[in-house]
C-alpha positions in Angstrom: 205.4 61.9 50.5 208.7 63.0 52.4 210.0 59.8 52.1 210.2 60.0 47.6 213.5 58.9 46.4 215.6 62.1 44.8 217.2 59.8 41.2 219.7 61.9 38.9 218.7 61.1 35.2 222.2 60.6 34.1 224.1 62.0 36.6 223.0 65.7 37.3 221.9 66.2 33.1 220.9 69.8 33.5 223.8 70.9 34.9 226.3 69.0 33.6 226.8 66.9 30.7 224.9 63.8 30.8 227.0 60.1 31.9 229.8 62.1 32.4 232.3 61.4 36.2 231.4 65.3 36.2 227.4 65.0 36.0 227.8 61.9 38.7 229.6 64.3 41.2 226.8 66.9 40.3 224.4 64.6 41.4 226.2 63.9 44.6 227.1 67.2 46.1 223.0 67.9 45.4 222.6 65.4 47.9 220.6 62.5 45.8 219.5 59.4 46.9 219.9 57.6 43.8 221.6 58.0 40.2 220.6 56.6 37.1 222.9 55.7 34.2 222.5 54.0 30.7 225.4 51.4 29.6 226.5 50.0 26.0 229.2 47.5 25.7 232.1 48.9 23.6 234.0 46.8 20.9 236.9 45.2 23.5 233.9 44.5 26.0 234.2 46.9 28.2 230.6 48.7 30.0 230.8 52.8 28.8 228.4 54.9 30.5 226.0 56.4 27.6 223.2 57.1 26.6 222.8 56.6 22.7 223.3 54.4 20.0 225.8 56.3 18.4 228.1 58.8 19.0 227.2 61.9 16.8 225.0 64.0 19.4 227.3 63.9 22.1 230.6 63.9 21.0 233.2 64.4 18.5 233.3 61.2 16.9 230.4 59.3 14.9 229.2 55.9 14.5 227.8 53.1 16.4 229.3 53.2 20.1 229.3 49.1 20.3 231.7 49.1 17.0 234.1 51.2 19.1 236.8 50.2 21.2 237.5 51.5 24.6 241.1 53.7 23.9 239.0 55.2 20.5 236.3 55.9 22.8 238.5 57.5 25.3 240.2 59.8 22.8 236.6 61.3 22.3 235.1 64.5 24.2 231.5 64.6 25.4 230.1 68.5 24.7 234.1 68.8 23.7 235.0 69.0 27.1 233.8 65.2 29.2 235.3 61.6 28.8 232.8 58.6 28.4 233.3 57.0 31.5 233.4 53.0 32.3 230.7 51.6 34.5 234.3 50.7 36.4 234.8 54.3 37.4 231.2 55.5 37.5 231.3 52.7 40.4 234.6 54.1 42.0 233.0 57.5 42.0 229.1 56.7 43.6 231.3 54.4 46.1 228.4 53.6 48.1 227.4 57.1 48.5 223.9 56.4 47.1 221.5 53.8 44.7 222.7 53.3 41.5 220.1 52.3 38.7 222.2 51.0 35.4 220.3 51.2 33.0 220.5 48.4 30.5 221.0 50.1 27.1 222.9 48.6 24.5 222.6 44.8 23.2 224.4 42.1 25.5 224.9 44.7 28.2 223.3 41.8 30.9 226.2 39.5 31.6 228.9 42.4 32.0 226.4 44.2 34.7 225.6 41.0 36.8 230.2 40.2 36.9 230.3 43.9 37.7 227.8 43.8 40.6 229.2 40.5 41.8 232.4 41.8 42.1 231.6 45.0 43.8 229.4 42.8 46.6 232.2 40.4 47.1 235.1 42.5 47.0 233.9 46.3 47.2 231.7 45.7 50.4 228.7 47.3 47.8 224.9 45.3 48.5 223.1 44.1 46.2 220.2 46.7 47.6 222.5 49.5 46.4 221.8 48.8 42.7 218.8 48.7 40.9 219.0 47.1 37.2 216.4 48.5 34.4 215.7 48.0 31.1 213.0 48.5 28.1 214.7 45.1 27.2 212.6 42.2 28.4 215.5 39.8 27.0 218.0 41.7 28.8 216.0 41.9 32.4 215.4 38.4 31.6 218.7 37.4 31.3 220.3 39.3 34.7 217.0 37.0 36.0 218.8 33.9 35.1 222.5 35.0 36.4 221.6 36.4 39.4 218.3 36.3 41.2 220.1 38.2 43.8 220.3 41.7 41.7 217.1 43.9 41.7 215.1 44.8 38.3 213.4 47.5 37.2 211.1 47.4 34.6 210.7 50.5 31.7 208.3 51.7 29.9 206.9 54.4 27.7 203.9 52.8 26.7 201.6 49.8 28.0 201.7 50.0 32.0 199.6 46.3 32.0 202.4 45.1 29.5 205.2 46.2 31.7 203.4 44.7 34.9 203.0 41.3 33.6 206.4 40.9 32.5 207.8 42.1 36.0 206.2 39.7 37.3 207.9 37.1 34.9 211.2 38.6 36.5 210.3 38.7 39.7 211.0 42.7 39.4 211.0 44.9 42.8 210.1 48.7 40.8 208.2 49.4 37.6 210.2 52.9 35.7 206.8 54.5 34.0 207.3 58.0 32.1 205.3 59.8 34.1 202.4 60.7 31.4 201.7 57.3 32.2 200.6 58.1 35.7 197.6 58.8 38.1 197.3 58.6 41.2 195.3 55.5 41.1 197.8 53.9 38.9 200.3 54.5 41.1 198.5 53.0 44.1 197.3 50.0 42.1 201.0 49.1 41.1 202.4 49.4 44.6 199.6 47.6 45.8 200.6 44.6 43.3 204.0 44.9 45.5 206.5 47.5 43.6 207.7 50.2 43.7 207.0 53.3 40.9 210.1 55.2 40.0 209.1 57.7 36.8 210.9 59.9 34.6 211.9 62.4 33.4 210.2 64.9 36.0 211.9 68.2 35.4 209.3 71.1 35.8 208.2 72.6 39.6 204.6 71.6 38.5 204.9 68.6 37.5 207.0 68.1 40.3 204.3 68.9 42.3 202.4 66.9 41.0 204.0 63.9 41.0 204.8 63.9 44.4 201.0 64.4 45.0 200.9 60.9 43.7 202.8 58.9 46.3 205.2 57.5 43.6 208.1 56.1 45.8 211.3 57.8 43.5 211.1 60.5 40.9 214.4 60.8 38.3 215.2 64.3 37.3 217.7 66.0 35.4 217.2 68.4 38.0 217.7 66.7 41.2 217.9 69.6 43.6 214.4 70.7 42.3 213.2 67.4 44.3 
């Protein structure tokens, strides 16, 4: 139980704004062993760390975050005050310092994510075993699958725990996300019996927690890290 992976859901989220350089370095000082972030790919194809769709929630701007290009995105202030950040930077900033899990959001995100991992192994002295790679997207998982068989995949899910464990095996997939509804403790030892491991969300409460951890689940992802 000691031994439960501490994930940031977004950075640090409850303490500073979500996918934001800021939140990152939140999660960091706290001490985390992991952080997880969601990626779109912008207009000019670049990877922005964030979270929705479209822009209206978080920021000053609206519309769909894929129809934007990088400088309009830039111009824009998260919770008036935050940039959206590259996957680039959010790289620059973890610098080895923990896991990251990039989360595969937006449409098309797959190819951009395998080059930037590739290039951070080759060049950046990163390991593949320092990302994880998830996704609701079963064609996007699939198609990291078929780049790089190298890159470890994590597979989401809100719903069907059978459905999500049948395509990880598809995809050769080393953890399976569940929200953590999903979860017993005899799920949790029946799916790392089948060989992964269970990393759930979004566990923010003391009791749940609590009770979580009381079902061996290898990593828990928190917007409140230091509550871990």
């Amino acid at each position: 139980m000691n031994n439960i992976q501490k994930i940031g859901h977004r950075g640090a989220k409850g303490h500073v704004a979500e996918n934001t350089l800021e939140s990152i370095q939140k999660a960091l000082d706290l001490g985390v062993d992991g952080i997880e972030i969601d990626v779109h790919l912008c207009q000019t194809g670049e990877l922005v760390v964030f979270h929705d769709f479209t822009l209206e929630r978080l920021t000053d701007g609206f519309g769909e975050i894929a129809m934007k290009s990088l400088e309009e995105l830039k111009d824009l202030k998260v919770h008036g005050q935050f940039k959206i950040p590259t996957l680039l930077e959010v790289l620059d900033v973890i610098d080895k310092k923990c896991i990251l899990n990039i989360e595969l959001k937006g449409d098309r995100t797959a190819f951009e994510v395998c080059k930037s991992i590739q290039l951070h192994t080759e060049t950046k002295d990163w390991s593949f075993k320092d990302f994880n790679v998830s996704s609701f997207n079963h064609e996007e998982l699939t198609t990291v699958f078929n780049i790089n068989k190298n890159i470890p995949l994590a597979v989401l899910t809100e719903g069907n725990l059978n459905v999500a464990l049948d395509f990880a095996k598809s995809i050769n997939a080393k953890a399976i996300h569940p929200e953590y509804h999903l979860l017993t403790k005899e799920s949790v030892l029946n799916i790392q019996d089948l060989g992964y491991k269970v990393n759930t969300w979004t566990v923010n409460t003391v009791e749940d927690i609590t009770l979580i951890k009381s079902f061996g689940v290898d990593g828990i992802i928190s917007d409140f890290p230091d509550r871990l």
